[in-house]
C-alpha positions as CSV (number, residue, x, y, z in Angstrom):
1,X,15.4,-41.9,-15.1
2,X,24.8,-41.0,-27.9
3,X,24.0,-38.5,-30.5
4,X,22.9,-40.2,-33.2
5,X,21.6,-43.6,-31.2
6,X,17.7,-42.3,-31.4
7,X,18.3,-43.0,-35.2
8,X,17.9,-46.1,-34.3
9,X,14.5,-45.5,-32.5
10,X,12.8,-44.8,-35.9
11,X,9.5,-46.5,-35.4
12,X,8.0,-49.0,-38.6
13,X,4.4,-48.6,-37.9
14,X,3.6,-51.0,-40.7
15,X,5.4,-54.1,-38.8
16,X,2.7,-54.2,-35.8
17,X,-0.6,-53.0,-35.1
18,X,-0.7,-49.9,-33.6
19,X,-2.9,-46.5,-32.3
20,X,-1.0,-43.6,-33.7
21,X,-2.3,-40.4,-32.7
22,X,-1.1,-36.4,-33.5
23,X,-1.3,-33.9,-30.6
24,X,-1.1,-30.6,-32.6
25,X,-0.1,-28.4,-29.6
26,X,2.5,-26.3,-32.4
27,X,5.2,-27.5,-34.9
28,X,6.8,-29.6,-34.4
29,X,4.1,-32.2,-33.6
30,X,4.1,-35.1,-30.8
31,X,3.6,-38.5,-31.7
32,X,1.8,-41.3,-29.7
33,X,2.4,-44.9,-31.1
34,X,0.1,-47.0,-28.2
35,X,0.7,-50.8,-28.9
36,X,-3.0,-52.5,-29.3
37,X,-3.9,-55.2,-27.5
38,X,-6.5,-56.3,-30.6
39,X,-4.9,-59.4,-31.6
40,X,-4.3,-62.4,-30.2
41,X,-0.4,-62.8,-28.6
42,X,-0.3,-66.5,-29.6
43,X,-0.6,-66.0,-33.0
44,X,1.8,-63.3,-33.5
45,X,5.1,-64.9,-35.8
46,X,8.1,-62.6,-35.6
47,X,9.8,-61.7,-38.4
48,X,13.4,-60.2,-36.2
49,X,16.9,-61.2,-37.9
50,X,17.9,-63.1,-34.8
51,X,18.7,-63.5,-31.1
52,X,20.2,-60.2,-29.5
53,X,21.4,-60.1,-25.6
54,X,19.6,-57.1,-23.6
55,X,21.2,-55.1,-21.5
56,X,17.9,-53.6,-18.9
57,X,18.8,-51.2,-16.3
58,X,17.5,-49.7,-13.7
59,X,18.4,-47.4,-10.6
60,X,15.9,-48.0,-7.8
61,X,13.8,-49.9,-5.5
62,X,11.4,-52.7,-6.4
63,X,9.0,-50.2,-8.1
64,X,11.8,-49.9,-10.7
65,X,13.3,-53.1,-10.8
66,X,10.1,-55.6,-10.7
67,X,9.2,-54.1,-14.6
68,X,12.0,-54.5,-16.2
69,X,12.3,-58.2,-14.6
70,X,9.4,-58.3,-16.1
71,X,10.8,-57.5,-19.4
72,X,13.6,-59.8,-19.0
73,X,11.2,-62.4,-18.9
74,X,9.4,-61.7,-21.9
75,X,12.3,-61.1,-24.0
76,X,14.1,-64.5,-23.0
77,X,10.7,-66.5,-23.7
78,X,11.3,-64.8,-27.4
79,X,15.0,-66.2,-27.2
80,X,16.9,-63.0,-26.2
81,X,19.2,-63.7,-23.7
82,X,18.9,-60.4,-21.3
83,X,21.4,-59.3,-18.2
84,X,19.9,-56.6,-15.6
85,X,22.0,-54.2,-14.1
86,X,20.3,-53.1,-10.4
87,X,20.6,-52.5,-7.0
88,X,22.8,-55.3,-4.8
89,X,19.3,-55.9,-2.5
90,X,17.5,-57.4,-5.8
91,X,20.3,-60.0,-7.5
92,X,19.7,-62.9,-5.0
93,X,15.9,-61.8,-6.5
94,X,16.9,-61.7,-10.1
95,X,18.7,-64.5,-10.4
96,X,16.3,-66.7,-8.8
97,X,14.4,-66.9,-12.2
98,X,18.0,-68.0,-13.9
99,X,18.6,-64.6,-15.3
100,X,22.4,-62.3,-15.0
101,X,22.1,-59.7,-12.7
102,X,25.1,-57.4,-12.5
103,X,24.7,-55.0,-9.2
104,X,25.1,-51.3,-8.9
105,X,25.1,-48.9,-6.4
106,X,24.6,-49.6,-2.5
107,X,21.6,-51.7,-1.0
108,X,19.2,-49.3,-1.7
109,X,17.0,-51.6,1.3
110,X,19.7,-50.5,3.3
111,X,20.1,-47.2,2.4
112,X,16.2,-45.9,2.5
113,X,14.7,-48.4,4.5
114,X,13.7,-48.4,8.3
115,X,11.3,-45.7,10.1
116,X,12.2,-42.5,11.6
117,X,10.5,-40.7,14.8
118,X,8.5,-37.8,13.3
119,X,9.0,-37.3,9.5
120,X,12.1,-38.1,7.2
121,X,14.3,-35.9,6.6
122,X,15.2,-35.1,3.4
123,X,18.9,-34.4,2.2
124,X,20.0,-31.3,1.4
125,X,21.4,-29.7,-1.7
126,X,25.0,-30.5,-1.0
127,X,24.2,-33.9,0.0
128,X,22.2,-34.0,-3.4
129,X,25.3,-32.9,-5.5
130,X,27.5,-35.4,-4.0
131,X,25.1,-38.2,-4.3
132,X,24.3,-37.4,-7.7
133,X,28.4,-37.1,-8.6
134,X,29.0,-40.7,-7.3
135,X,26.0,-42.0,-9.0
136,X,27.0,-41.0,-12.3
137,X,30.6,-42.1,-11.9
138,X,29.4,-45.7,-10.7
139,X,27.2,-45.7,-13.3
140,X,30.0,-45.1,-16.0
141,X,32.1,-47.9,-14.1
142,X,29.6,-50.5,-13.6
143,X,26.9,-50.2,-17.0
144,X,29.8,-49.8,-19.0
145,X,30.9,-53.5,-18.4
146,X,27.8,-53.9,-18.0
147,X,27.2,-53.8,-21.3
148,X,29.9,-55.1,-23.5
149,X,28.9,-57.8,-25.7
150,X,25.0,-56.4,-25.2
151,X,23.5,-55.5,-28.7
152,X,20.8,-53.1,-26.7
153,X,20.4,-51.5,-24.0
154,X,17.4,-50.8,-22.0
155,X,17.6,-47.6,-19.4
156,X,14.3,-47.5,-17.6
157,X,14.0,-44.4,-14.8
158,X,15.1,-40.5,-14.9
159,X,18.5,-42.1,-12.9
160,X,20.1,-43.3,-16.0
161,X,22.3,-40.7,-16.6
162,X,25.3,-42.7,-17.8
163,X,23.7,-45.3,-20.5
164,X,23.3,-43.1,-23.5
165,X,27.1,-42.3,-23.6
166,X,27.8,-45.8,-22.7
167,X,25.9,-46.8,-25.6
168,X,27.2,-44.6,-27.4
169,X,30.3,-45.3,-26.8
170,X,30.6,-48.8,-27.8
171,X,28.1,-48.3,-30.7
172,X,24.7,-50.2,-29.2
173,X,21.4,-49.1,-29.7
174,X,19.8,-47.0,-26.9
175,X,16.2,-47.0,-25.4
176,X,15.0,-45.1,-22.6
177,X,12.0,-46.0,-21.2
178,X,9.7,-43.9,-18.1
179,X,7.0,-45.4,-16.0
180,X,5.1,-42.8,-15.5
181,X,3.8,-40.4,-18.1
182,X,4.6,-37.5,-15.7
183,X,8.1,-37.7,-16.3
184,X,7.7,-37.1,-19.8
185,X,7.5,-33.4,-20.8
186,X,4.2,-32.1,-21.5
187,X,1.8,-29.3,-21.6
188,X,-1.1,-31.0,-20.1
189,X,0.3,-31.8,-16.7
190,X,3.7,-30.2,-14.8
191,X,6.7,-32.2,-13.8
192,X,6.8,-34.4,-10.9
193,X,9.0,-32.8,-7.6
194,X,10.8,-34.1,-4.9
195,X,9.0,-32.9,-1.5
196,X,6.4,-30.9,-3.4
197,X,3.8,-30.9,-6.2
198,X,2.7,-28.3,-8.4
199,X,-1.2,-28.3,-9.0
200,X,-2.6,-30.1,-12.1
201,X,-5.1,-27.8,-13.2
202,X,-2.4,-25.3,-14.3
203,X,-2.6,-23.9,-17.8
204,X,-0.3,-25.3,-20.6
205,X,2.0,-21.9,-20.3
206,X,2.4,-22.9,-16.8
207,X,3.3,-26.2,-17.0
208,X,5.5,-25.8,-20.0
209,X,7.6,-23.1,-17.7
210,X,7.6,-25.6,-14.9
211,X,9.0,-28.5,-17.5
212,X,12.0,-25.5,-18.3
213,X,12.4,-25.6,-14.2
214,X,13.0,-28.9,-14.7
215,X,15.2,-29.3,-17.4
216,X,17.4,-27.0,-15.5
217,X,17.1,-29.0,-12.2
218,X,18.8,-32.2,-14.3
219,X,21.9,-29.8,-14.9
220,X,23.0,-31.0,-11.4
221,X,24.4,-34.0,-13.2
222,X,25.9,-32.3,-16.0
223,X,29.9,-31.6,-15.2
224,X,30.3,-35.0,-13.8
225,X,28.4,-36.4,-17.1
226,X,30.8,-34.3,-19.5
227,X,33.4,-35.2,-17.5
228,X,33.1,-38.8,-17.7
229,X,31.9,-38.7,-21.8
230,X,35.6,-37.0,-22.0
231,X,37.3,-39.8,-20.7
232,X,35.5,-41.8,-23.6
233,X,36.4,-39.5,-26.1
234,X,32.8,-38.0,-26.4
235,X,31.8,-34.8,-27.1
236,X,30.0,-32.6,-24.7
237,X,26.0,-32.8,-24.1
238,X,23.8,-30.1,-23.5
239,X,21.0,-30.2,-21.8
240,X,21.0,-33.4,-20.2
241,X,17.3,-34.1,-19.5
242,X,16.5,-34.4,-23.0
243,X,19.9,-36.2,-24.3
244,X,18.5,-39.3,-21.6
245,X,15.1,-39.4,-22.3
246,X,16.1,-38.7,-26.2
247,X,13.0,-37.7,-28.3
248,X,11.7,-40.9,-28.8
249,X,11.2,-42.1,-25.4
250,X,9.3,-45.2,-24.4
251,X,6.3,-45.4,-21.7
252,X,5.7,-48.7,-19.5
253,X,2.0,-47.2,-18.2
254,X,-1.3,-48.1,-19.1
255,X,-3.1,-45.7,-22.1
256,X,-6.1,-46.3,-19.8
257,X,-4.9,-45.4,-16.7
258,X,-2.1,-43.0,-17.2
259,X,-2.3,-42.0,-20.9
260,X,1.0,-39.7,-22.0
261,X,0.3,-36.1,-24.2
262,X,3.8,-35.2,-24.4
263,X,5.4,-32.3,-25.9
264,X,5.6,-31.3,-29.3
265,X,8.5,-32.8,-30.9
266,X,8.5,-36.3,-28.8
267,X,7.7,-39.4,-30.0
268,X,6.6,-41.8,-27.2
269,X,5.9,-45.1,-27.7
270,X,3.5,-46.7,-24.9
271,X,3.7,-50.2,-24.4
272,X,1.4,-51.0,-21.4
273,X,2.8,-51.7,-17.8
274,X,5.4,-54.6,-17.4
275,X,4.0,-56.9,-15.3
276,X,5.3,-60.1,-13.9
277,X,2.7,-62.9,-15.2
278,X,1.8,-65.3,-13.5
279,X,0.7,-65.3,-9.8
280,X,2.9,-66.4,-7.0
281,X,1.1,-68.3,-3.7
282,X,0.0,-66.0,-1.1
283,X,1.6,-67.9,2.6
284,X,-0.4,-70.0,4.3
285,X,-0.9,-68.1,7.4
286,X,-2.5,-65.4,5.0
287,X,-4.1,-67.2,2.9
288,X,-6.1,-68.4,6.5
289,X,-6.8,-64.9,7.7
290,X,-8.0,-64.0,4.0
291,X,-10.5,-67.3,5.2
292,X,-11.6,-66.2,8.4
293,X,-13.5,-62.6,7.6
294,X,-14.5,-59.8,5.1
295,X,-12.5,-58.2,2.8
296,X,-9.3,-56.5,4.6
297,X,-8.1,-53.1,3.7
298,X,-4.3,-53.2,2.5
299,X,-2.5,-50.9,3.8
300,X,1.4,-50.4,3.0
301,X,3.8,-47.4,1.8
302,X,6.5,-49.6,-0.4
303,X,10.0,-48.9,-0.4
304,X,9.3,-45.4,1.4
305,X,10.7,-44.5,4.8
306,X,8.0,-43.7,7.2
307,X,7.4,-42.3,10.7
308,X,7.4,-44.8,13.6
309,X,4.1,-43.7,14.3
310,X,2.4,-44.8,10.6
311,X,2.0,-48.5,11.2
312,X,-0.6,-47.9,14.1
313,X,-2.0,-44.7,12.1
314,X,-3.4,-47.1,9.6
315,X,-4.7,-49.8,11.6
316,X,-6.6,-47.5,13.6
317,X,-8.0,-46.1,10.7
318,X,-9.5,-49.3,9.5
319,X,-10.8,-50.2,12.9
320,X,-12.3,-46.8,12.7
321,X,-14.3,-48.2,9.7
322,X,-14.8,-52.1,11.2
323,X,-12.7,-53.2,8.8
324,X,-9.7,-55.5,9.2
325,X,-6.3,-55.0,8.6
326,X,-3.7,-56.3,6.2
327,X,-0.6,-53.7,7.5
328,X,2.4,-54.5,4.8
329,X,5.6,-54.3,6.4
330,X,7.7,-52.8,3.5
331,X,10.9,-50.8,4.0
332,X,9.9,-48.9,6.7
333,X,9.5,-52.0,9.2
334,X,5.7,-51.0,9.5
335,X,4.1,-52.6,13.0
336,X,0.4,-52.4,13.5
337,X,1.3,-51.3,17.2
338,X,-1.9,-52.9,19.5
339,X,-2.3,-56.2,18.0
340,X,-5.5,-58.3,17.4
341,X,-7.2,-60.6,15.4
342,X,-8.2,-58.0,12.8
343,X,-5.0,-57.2,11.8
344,X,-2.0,-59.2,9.9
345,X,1.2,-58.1,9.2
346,X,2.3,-58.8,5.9
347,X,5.9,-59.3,4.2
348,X,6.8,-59.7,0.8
349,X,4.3,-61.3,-1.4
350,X,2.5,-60.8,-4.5
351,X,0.3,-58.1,-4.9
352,X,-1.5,-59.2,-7.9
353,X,-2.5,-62.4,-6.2
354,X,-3.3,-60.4,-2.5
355,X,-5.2,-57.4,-4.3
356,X,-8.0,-58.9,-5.5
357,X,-8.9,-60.5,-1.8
358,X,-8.7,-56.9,-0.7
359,X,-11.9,-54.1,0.0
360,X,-9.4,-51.5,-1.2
361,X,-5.9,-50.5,-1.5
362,X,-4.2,-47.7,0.7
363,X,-0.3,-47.2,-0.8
364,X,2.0,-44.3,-1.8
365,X,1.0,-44.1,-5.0
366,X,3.7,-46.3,-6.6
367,X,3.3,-47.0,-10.6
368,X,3.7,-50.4,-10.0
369,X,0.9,-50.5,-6.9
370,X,-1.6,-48.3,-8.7
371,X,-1.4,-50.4,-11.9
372,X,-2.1,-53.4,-10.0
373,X,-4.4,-52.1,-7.6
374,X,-6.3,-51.0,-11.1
375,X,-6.0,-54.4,-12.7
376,X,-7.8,-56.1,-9.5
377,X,-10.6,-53.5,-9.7
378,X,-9.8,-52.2,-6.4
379,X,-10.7,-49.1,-5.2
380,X,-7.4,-47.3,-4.0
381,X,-6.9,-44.3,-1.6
382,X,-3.3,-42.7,-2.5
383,X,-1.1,-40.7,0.2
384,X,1.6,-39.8,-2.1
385,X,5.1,-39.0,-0.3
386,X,7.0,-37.6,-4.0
387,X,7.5,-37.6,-6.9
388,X,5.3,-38.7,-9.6
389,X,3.4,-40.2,-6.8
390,X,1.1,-37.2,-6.6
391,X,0.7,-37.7,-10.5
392,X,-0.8,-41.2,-9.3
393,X,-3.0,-39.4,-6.8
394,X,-4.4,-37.6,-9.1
395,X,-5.0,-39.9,-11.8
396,X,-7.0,-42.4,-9.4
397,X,-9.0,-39.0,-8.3
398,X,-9.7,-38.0,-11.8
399,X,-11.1,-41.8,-13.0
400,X,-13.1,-41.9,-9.9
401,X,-12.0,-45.2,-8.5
402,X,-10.5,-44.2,-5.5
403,X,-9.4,-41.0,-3.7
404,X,-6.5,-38.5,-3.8
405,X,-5.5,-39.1,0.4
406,X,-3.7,-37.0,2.8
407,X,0.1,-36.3,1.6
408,X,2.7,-37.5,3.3
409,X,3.1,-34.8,5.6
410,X,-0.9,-34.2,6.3
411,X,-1.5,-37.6,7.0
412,X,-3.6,-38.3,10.2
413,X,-6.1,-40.4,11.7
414,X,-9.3,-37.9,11.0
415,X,-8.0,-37.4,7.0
416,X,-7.1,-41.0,6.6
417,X,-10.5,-42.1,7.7
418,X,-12.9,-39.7,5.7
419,X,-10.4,-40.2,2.7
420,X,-11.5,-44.0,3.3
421,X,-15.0,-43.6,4.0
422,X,-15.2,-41.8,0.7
423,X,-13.0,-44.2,-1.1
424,X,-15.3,-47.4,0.1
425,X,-18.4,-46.0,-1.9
426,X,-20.2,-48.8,-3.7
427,X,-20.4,-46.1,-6.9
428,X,-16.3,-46.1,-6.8
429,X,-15.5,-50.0,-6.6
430,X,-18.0,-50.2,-9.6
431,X,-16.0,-47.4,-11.7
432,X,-12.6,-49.3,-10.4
433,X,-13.9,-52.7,-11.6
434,X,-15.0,-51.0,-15.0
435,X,-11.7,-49.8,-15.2
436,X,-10.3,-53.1,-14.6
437,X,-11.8,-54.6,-17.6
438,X,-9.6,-52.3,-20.1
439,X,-6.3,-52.3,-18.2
440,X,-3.6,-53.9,-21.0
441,X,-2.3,-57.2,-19.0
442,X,0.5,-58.0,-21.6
443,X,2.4,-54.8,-21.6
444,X,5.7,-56.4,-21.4
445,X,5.3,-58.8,-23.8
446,X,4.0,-56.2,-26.4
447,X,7.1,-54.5,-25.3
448,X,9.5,-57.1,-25.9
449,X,7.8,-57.9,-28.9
450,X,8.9,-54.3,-30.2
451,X,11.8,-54.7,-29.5
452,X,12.6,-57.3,-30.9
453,X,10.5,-56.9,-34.2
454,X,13.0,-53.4,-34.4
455,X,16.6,-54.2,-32.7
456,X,17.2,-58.3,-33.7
């Protein structure tokens, strides 16, 4: 997830109807600018100088990438031709809807994917160091070609170490944007963690000391970074957390769902989630066992690696309940184990179509999942692996349409099916379908409409 480039990040409130709310936690204050949805998208007439071309990038899996495809829609539909820089596993993907997609990095499928006997393994320090080394060198190589002839560019996900001094470097304006509030710096909630999670009923002196931890933790990436700026002719950064984020970060989340109180001295512009519009087809064979019974629970973990053992974990949990089974196969290369009528094994489809056919929702706790889950009115039970996953957790705990599940690393059959049982409460699809009604569906468009009210 250059000097100077935030300058042109000042925000004209005046040019678009807007929330704008001060957090006085000291001096200097945080600002929140939440795009409304109170007006009606058709009517809005744009005002920009012209057409720019968009540079989005993003380091990840399809959590990461499927938002700012969702971006790249918007933006062209406004006449902004736009070129995504993204992992080589996505570009057959991207470029399916007639859009550039320039790849970087390895297949990230390739890389992460696949199940593991016992529990994954995480690399160590060394390994870390390395990894993040290469990564910011392939990111100087790759985004910087990237982006010639771009007149913005996009960075979305704490990964993006490189695009600010790219930007910078060949004079484009620069936006960062986060997809989780808990990435953001803030004294209302501590910073997400790889393989742990600090509580989130710490106080503000707490959390502000973990968010310290943390901007020392992104020094890992700092010699390679001034290393590279060098060779550009760039000064030296410190502190490199904050010179990617820059203090006017933008947040792809729902207010609703994940509102942002950030630090004083940021000022965070919150769009909404980017979501793909428009529905694809759910396959016929699915669309047949949707047919033939109640409401199946889903039950998938994304991206995420996942014991060999997981797939027939969670069907057994929802024949534990009576319930059927839809087991998504995702990176892992989930199998449900015994097979049966009640169960279908699912591939790639479209989750906003699927999740409203669903009883409820069991996932890692993805941004992408949870907002969905959310805009189906689903109730969703949450076994977060990293990350700001346990943020997620925690969020669809706190609203009451769902249930905080098992981590990772605690997750088994007797958790898994009280965590359901609870989650399956007439009282918490109610709340989730409440909820549903005040999600923002147009987040990228309101996003793209920003951005191109400000940069064009």
């Amino acid at each position: 997830m250059g000097p100077l480039l935030f300058l042109f990040l000042h925000f004209h409130f005046s040019k678009i109807q807007t929330e704008k709310i001060d957090l006085f936690f000291s001096t200097p204050v945080a600002i929140i600018e939440v795009l409304s949805k109170n007006r009606t998208l058709k009517q809005t007439i744009f005002t920009s100088g012209g057409h720019m071309q968009v540079l989005l990038s993003s380091i990840g899996s399809r959590g990461d990438v499927q938002p700012i495809l969702a971006l790249a829609l918007e933006l062209r539909a406004l006449g902004h031709p736009v070129r995504l820089c993204v992992a080589p596993n996505f570009k057959d993907w991207i470029e399916s809807y007639g859009l550039e997609c320039v790849p970087i990095g390895p297949d990230l499928k390739k890389l992460t994917g696949g199940s593991v006997p016992g529990k994954p393994v995480l690399p160590s320090r060394e390994q870390l160091q390395k990894m993040a080394e290469d990564s910011v060198r392939g990111q100087f190589q790759v985004i910087a070609g990237a982006a010639r002839g771009c007149d913005l560019l996009v960075a979305a996900g704490a990964l993006q170490v490189a695009t600010r001094s790219i930007a910078e470097a060949q004079g484009i304006p620069y936006v960062f944007a986060a997809y989780c509030p808990a990435v953001l710096p803030s004294p209302a909630y501590p910073p997400p963690k790889t393989g742990g999670h600090p509580s989130y009923t710490l106080p503000e002196s707490e959390n502000l000391q973990l968010w310290r931890q943390n901007a020392a933790e992104f020094e890992l990436f700092g010699p390679t970074l001034n290393q590279e700026r060098a060779r550009l002719g760039l000064a030296p950064i410190d502190g490199v957390r904050d010179h990617i984020f820059t203090g006017q970060p933008w947040l792809a989340a729902d207010p609703e769902l994940a509102p942002v109180v950030p630090a004083a001295g940021l000022q965070v512009v919150q769009t909404g989630a980017w979501m793909l519009s428009g529905a694809a087809p759910l396959p016929d064979e699915l669309e047949a066992f949707l047919a033939a019974g109640a409401p199946p629970l889903y039950l998938g973990f994304g991206s995420l690696r996942a014991s060999d053992q997981t797939g027939p974990m969670l069907v057994q949990a929802a024949r534990a309940l009576g319930r059927r089974a839809l087991l998504s196969q995702g990176w892992a290369g989930l199998i449900p184990g015994e097979a049966g009528e009640d169960c279908f094994s699912l591939g790639e489809v479209d989750y906003a179509r699927l999740f409203p056919q669903v009883a409820a929702v069991v996932h890692h706790g993805g941004a992408g999942t949870t907002t969905t889950a959310a805009r189906a009115g689903r109730a969703q039970v949450v076994v977060p692996h990293n990350y700001d996953q346990f943020y997620w957790a925690h969020r669809v705990q706190q609203l009451g349409v769902g249930a905080s599940g098992p981590t990772r690393d605690e997750l088994s059959l007797d958790a898994l099916v009280e965590t359901l049982r609870a989650a399956l409460r007439p009282e918490v699809t109610a709340r989730a379908q409440a909820l549903a009604a005040r999600i923002e569906p147009h987040g990228a468009r309101l996003a793209a409409e920003r951005l191109a009210r400000q940069f064009a």
